[in-house]
N, C-alpha and C positions, 0 to 999 in steps of 0.2 A: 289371566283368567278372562273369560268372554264372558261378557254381560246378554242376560236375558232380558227379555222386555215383551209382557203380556199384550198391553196398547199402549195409547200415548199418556195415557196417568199416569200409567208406571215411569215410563220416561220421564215423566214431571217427579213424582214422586223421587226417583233415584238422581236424577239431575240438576233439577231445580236449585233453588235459593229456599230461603227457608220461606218467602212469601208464596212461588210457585208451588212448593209443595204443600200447604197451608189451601191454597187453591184446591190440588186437587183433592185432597182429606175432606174439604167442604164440597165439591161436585161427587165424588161419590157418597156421602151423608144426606143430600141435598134430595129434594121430591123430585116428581118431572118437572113440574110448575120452576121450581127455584135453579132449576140446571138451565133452564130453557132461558133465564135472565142472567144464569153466571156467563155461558154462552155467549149471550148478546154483547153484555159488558164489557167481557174480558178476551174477546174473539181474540184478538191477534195472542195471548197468549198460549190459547190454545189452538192456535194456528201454528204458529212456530214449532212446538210441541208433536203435531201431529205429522206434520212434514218431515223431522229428526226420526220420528217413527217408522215411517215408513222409507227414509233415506236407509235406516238401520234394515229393516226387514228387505232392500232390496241388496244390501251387503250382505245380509246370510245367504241368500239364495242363489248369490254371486260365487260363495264361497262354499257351496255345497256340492 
């Protein structure tokens, strides 16, 4: 089965650890104010995350 994946949340969300995912459940609940410090905080988290994402969205389009 091919996994879908909307952004890189989702990636976090479906991939994650139970802390990653915990993460992103709180950045999207979060204001702009308090994303804009999960963000800061936890960049490389969601660094890694977003790059997995778009590694993934550049295999679909490979394989399309």
């Amino acid at each position: 089965m091919t996994q879908h994946y909307d952004n890189a949340l989702h990636v976090m969300e479906v991939e994650g650890g139970s802390f990653i995912k915990a993460l992103a459940h709180c950045y999207l609940m979060a204001d702009s104010i308090n994303r804009t410090k999960l963000r800061k905080t936890f960049a490389g988290y969601f660094e890694v995350y977003e790059a997995r994402f778009e590694a993934w969205k550049e295999q679909q389009r490979k394989a399309a």
